[in-house]
PADOTI-11313 format. One record per residue (C-alpha): x, y, z; residue in one letter. Coordinates in nm, 3 decimals, always signed. Each point is the difference from the previous one (the first is absolute). Example, Ala and Ser with C-alpha at 12.3 -4.5 7.8 and 13.67 -1.06 7.14 Angstrom:
BEGIN
[[+1.230, -0.450, +0.780], a]
[[+0.137, +0.344, -0.066], s]
//
This chain:
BEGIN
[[+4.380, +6.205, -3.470], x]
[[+0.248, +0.308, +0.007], x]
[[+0.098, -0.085, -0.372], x]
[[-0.338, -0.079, -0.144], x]
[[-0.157, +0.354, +0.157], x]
[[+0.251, +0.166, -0.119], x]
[[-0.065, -0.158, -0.351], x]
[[-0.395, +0.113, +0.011], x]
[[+0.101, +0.381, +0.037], x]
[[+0.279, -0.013, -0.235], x]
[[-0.197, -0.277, -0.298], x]
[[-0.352, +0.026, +0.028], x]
[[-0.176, +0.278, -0.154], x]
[[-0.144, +0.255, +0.168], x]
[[-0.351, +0.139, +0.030], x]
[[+0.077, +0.295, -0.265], x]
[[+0.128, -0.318, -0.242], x]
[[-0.250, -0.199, -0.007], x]
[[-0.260, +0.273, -0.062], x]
[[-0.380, +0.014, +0.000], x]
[[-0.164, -0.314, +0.170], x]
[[-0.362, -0.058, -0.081], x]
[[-0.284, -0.131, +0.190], x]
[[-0.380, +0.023, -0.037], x]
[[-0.278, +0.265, +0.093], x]
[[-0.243, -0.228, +0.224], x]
[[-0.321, +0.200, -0.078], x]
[[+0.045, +0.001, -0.411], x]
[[+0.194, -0.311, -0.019], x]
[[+0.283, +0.156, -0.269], x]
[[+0.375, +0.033, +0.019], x]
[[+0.132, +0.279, +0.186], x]
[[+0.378, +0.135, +0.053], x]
[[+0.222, +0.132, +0.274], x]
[[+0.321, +0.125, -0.047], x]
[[+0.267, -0.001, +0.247], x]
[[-0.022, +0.375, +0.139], x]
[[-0.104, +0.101, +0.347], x]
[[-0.225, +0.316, -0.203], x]
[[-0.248, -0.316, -0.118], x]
[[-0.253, -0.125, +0.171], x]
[[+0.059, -0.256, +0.296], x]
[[+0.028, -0.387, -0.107], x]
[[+0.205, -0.259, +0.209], x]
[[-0.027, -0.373, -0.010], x]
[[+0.007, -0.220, +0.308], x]
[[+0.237, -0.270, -0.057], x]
[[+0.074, -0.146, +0.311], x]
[[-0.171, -0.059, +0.379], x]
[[+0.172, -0.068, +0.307], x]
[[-0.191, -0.093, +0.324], x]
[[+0.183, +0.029, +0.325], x]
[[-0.148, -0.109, +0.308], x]
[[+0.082, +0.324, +0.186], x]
[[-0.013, +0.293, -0.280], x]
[[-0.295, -0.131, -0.193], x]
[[-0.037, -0.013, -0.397], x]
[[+0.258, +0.172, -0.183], x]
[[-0.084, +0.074, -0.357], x]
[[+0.301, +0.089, -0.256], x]
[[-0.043, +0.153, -0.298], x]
[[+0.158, +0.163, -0.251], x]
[[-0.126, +0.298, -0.147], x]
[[-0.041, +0.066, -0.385], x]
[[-0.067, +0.375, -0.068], x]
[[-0.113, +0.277, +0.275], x]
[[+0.074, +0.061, +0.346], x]
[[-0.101, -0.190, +0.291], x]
[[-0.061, +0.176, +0.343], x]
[[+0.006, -0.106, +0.335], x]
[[-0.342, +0.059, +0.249], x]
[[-0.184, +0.020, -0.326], x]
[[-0.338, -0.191, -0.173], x]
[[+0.097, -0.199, -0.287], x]
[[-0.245, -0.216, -0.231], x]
[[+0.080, -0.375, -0.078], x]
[[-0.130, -0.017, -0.321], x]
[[-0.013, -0.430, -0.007], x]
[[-0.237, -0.017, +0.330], x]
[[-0.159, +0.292, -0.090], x]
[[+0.004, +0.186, +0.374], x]
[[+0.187, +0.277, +0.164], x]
[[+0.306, -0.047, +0.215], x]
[[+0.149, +0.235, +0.243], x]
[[+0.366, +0.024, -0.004], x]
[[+0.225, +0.033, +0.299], x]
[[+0.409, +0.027, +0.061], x]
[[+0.155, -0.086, -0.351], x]
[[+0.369, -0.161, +0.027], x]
[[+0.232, -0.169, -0.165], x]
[[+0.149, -0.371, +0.115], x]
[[+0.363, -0.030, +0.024], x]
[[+0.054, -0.394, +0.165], x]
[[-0.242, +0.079, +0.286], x]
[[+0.044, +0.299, +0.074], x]
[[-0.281, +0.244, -0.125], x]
[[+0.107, +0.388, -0.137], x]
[[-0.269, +0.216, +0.017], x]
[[-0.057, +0.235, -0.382], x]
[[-0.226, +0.261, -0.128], x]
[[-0.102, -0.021, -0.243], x]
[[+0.081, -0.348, -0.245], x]
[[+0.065, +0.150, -0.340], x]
[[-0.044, -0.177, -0.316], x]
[[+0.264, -0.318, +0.002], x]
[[+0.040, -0.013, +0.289], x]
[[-0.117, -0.330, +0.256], x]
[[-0.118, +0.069, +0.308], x]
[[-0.217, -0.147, +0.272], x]
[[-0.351, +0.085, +0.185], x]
[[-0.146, -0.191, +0.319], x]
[[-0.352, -0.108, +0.097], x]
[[-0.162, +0.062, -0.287], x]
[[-0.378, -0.142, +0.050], x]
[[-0.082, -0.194, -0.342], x]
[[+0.350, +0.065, -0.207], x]
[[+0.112, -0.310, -0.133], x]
[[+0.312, -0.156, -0.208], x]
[[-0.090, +0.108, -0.378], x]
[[-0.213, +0.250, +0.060], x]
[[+0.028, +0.362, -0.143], x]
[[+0.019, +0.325, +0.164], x]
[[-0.073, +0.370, -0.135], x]
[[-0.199, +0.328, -0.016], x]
[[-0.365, -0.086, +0.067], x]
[[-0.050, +0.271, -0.264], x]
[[+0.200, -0.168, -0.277], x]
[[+0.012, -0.360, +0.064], x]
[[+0.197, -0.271, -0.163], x]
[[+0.063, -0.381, +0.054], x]
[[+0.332, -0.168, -0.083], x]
[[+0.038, -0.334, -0.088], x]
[[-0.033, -0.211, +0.307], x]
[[+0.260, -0.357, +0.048], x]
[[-0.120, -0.304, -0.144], x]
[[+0.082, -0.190, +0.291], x]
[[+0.119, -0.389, -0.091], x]
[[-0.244, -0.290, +0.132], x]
[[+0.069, -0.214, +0.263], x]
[[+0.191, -0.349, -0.100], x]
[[+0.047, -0.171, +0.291], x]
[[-0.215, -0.097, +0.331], x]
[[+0.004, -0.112, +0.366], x]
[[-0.182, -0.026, +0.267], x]
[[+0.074, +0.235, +0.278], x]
[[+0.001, -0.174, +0.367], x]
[[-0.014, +0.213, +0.323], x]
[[+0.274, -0.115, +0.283], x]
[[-0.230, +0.155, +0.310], x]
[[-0.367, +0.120, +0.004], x]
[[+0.112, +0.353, -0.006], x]
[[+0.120, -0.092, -0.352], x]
[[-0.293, -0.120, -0.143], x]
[[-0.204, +0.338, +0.134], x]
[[+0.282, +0.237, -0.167], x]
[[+0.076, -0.153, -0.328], x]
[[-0.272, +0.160, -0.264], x]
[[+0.022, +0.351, +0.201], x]
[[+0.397, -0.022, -0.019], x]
[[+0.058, -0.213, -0.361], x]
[[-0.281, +0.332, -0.132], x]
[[+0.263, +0.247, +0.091], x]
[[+0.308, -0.203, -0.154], x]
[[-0.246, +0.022, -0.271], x]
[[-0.006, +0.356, -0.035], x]
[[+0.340, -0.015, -0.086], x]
[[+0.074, -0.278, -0.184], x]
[[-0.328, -0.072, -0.241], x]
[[+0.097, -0.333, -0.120], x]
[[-0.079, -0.181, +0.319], x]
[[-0.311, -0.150, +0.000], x]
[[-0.214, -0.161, +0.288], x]
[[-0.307, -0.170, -0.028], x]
[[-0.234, -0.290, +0.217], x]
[[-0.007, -0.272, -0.148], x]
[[-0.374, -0.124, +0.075], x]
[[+0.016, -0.340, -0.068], x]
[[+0.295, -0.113, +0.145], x]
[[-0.006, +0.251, +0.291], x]
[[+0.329, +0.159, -0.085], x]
[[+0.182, +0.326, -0.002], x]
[[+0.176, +0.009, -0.320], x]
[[+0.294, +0.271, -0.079], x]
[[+0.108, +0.064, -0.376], x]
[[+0.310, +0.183, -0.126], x]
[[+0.217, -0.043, -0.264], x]
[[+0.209, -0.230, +0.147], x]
[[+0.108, -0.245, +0.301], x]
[[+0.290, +0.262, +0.100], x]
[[-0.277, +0.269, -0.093], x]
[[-0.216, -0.126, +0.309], x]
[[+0.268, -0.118, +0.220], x]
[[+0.122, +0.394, -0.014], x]
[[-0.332, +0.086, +0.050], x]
[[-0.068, -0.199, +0.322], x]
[[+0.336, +0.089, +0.145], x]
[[-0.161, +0.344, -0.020], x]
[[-0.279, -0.112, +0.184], x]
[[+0.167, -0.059, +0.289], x]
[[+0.316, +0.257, +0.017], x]
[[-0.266, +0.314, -0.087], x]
[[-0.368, -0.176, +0.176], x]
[[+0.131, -0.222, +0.210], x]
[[-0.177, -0.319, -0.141], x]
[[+0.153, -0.305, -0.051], x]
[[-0.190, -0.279, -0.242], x]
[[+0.151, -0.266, -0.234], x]
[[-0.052, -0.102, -0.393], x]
[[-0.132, -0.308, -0.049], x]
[[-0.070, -0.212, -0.301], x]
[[-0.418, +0.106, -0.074], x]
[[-0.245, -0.240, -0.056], x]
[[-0.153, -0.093, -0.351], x]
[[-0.364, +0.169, +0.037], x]
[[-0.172, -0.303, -0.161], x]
[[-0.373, -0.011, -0.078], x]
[[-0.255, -0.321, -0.028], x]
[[-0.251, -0.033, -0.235], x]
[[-0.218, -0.283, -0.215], x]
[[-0.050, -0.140, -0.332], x]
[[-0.295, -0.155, +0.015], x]
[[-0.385, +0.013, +0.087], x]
[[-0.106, -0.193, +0.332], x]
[[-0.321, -0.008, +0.203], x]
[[+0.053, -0.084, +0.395], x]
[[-0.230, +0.013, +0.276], x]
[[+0.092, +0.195, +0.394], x]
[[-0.220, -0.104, +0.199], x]
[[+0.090, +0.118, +0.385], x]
[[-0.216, -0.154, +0.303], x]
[[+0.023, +0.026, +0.325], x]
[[-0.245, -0.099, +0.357], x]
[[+0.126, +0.046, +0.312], x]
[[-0.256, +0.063, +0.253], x]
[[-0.235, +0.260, -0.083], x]
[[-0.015, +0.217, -0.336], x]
[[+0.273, -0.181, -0.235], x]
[[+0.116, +0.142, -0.334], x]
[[-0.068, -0.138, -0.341], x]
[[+0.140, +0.121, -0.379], x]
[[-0.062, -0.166, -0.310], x]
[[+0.117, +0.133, -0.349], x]
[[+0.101, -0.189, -0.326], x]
[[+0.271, +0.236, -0.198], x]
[[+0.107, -0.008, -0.326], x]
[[+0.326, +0.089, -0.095], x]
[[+0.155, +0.036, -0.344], x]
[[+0.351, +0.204, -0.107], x]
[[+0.037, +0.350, -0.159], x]
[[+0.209, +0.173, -0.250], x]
[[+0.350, +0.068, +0.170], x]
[[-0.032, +0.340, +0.146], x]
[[-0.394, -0.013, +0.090], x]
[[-0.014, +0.001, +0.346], x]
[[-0.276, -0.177, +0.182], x]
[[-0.366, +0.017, -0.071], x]
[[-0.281, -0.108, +0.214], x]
[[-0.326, -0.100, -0.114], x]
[[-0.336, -0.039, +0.148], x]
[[-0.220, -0.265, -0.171], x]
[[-0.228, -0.125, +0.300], x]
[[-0.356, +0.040, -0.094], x]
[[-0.326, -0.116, +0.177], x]
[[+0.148, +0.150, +0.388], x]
[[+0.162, -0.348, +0.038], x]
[[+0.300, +0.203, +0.176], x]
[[-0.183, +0.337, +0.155], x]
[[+0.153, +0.352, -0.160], x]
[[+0.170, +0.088, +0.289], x]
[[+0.253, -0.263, +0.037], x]
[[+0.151, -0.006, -0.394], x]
[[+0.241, +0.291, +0.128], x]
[[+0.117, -0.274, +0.242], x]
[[+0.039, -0.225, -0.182], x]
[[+0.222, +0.262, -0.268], x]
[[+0.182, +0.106, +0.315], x]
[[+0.067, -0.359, +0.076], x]
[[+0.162, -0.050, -0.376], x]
[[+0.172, +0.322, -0.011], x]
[[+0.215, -0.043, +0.355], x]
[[+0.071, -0.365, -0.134], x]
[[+0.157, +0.128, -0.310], x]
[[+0.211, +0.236, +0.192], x]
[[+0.188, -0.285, +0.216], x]
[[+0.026, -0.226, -0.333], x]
[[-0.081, -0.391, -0.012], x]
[[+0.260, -0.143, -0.124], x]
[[+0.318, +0.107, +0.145], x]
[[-0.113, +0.363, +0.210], x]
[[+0.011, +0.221, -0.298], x]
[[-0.335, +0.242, -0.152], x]
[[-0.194, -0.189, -0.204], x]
[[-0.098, +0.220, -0.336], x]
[[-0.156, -0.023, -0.345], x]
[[-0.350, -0.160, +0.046], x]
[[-0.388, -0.031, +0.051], x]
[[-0.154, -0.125, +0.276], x]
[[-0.406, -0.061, -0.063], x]
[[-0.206, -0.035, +0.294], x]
[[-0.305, -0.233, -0.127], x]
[[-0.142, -0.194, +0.236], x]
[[-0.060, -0.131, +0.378], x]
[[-0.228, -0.028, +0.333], x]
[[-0.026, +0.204, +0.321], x]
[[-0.160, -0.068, +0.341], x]
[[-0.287, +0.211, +0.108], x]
[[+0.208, +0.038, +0.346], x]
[[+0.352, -0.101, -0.009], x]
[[+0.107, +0.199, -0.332], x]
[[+0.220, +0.301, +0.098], x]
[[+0.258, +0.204, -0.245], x]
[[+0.289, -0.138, +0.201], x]
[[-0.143, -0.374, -0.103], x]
[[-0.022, +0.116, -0.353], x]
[[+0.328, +0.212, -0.037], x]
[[+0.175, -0.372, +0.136], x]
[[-0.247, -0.209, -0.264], x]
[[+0.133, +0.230, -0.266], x]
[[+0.346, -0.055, +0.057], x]
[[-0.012, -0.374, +0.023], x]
[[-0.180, -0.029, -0.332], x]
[[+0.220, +0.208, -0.147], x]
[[+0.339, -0.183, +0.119], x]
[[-0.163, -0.311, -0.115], x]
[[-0.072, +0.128, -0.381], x]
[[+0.316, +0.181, -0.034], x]
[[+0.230, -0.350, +0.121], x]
[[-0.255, -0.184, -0.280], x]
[[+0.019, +0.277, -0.277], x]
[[+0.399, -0.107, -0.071], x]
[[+0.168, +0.253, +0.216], x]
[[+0.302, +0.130, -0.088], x]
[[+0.287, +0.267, +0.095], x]
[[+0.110, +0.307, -0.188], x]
[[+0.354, +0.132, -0.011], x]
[[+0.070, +0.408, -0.065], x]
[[+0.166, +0.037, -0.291], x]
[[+0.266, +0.288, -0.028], x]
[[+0.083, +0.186, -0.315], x]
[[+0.372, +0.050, -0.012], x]
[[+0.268, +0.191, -0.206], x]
[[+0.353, -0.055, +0.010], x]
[[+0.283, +0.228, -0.122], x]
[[+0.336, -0.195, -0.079], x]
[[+0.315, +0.014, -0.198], x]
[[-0.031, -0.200, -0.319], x]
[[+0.196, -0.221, +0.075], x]
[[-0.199, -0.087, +0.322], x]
[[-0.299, -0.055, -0.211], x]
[[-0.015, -0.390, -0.073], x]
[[+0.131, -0.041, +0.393], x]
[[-0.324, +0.198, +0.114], x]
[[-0.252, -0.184, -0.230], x]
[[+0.098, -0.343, +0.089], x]
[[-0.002, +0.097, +0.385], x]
[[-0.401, +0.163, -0.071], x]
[[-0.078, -0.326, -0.173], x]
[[+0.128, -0.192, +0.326], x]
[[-0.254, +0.199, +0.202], x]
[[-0.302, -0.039, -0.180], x]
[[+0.004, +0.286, -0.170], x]
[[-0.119, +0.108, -0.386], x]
[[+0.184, +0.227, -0.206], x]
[[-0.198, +0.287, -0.180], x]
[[+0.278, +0.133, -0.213], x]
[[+0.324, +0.154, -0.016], x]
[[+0.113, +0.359, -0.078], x]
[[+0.359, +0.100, -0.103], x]
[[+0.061, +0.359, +0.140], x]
[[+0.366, +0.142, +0.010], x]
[[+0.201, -0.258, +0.094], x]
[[-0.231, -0.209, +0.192], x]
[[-0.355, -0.231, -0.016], x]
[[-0.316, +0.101, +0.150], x]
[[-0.140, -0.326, +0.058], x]
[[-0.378, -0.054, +0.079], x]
[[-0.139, -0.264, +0.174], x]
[[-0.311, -0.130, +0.228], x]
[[+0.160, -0.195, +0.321], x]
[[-0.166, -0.158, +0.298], x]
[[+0.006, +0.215, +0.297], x]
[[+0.199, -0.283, +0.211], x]
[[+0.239, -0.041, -0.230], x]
[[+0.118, +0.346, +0.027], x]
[[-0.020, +0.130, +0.349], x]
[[+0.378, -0.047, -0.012], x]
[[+0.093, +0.103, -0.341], x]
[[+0.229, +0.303, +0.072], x]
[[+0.304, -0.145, +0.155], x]
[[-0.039, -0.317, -0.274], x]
[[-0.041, +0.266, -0.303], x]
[[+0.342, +0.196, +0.139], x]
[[+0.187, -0.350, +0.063], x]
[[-0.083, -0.071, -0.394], x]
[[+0.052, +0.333, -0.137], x]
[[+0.325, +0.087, +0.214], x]
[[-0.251, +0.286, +0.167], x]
[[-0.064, +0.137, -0.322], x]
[[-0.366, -0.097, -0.048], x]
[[-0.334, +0.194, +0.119], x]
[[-0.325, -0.148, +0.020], x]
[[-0.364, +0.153, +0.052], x]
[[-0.289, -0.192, +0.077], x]
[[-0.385, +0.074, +0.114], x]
[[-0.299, -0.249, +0.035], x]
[[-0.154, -0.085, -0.344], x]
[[-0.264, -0.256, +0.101], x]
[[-0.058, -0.344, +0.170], x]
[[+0.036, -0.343, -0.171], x]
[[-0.115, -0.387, +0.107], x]
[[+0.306, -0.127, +0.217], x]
[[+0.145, -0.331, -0.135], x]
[[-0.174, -0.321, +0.204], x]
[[+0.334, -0.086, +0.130], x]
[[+0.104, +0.288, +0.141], x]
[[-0.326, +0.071, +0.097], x]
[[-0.013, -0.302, +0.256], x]
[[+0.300, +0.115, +0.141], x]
[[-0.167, +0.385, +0.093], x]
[[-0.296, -0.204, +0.084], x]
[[+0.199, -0.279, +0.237], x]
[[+0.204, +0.328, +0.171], x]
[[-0.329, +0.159, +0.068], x]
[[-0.114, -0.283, +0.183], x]
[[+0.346, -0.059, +0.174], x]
[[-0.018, +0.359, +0.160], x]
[[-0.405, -0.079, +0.113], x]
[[+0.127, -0.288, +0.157], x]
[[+0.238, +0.145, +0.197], x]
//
């Protein structure tokens, strides 16, 4: 490290050498300039956030033209709000030297700000500018995140938010239909680093596991199927009859409900049952537990009783009907599909092709850029949810991949039984 600091101060330019930097004024949207002298006014880019556990937030920034001055108000021109500046310091390892003020190029550090965030811009409320903020790269690879101990599971989003603060790239989202936590970064080590941070800095332990493909059910066909739900046991009993019709939509629609019932054979006030019925059906899935999605369901006919008719009697009449159209209206699974680029060597490129090809996957095109192939390509979700170590084995660690959900596809029939047969396996037991 000695060497390469050493380097910096004796290679790299300095402030005065590099000049004017320019930014923008946020109120007339036009290109504005600061030069590197502590008579301009303020301007100083956050680049980096730490987040201890004990000291709080520390922002570091380094500052572009201007003075900045401890126990002072400041403007951050990206959020648009007012923040009160305490102690300013410089870090050297961890230790923390207290300065007064930071003069243009130099890098210095601020803690507890409220709203101040990697990126964002801070000057003279009176003369504001905004610097270019980082185009931070998307997420390529995923896992679900598994608590060890209850405590775990209660202090992962609140402690995974702050890792957040400083490291943007991590990503973590619910997963709604498969009931996971999912954690994205830009690689496997990416997230193994991260979660060893978990635990030395918050104290929680989980483990990455392998996520599960968020499937989705759906139809291609029309089908008409009667629910009818009765029941007498000794005193009032219950009693739901509805004929549905059900009949697919364009990929992407949703669900639509449909009221057709005409002459009061099924009073007004039960049809939201009835809906309600359908709608909690769809969301546990039919065929193998996933959300059902993309189609109408028509409501159009059926009988009531004068006494034993309740909502909870339609609501279960509903549902019935509607499991027995959807299994007659050809039912079948869809798979997310994933659109993926890859950045290898040429040489690498007819070694990468053949493996997409082996995995389902359809190639969009192919872009020379300096030295290497973009390649573009669509690529079933489960075929890739353990690309990154397979890419680096082929490229000698020398290939890169992004990828983000592009949309959902039919699943082949025959691997389609075997989601289906697994689904029923794990019922079963």
């Amino acid at each position: 490290m000695a060497p390469l600091l050493e380097s910096i101060v004796n290679l790299l330019p300095s402030p005065l050498d590099r000049g004017v930097v320019f930014g923008v004024e946020p109120s007339a949207d036009k290109v504005k300039e600061r030069k590197p002298d502590s008579k301009e006014p303020l301007s100083a880019l956050v680049f980096k956030t730490i987040v201890d556990p004990f000291a709080g937030r520390l922002s570091i920034f380094r500052v572009f033209s201007g003075e900045f001055n401890s126990d002072s108000n400041i403007f951050n021109s990206s959020q648009k709000e007012k923040e009160k500046i305490g102690q300013i310091f410089q870090l050297v390892g961890k230790q923390q030297h207290a300065i007064n003020p930071a003069v243009a190029g130099e890098i210095a550090a601020v803690a507890k700000l409220r709203l101040t965030t990697t990126g964002d811009t801070l000057s003279d409320e009176g003369d504001q500018i905004i610097f270019d903020s980082f185009n931070f790269p998307s997420p390529s690879v995923l896992f679900a995140v598994k608590p060890k101990g209850k405590s775990d599971e209660e202090k992962i989003a609140t402690s995974i938010a702050k890792l957040q603060e400083e490291d943007p790239t991590i990503k973590l989202q619910r997963e709604l239909q498969t009931k996971e936590v999912i954690l994205m970064g830009l690689g496997q080590r990416h997230l193994e680093v991260t979660i060893e941070k978990l635990k030395r800095k918050y104290g929680v332990e989980v483990e990455l596991t392998v996520p599960k493909v968020p499937y989705q059910e759906t139809i291609r066909s029309k089908a008409q199927a009667q629910g009818k739900y009765k029941k007498q046991s000794g005193g009032r009993g219950q009693y739901g009859d509805t004929w549905t019709e059900v009949e697919p939509l364009p990929r992407g629609n949703g669900f639509e409900f449909v009221n057709k019932i005409t002459g009061g054979v099924i009073p007004r006030q039960y049809i939201p049952a009835v809906e309600k019925g359908i709608r909690e059906t769809m969301a546990e899935g039919i065929l193998a537990g996933y959300p059902v999605v993309d189609l109408k369901a028509t409501l159009y006919d059926g009988t009531f009783h004068d006494v034993d008719s309740s909502d909870m009697a339609f609501k279960i009449a509903g549902a019935l009907g509607f499991k027995k159209g959807f299994n007659q209206a050809d039912p079948v699974l869809l798979e997310p599909i994933m659109s993926v680029e890859i950045s290898v060597p040429d040489e690498y490129t007819g070694d990468v092709i053949g493996d997409l090809n082996s995995r389902r996957g359809k190639v969009i095109g192919v872009e020379p850029k300096e030295g290497i192939q973009i390649i573009k390509s669509q690529v079933p979700m489960s075929e890739v949810l353990r690309y990154e170590p397979d890419l680096r084995s082929m490229t000698q660690g020398r290939g890169a991949f992004t990828m983000q959900l592009s949309h959902y596809e039919e699943l082949p029939s025959h691997i389609s039984e075997k989601v289906i047969a697994a689904s029923k396996t794990k019922e079963e037991q």
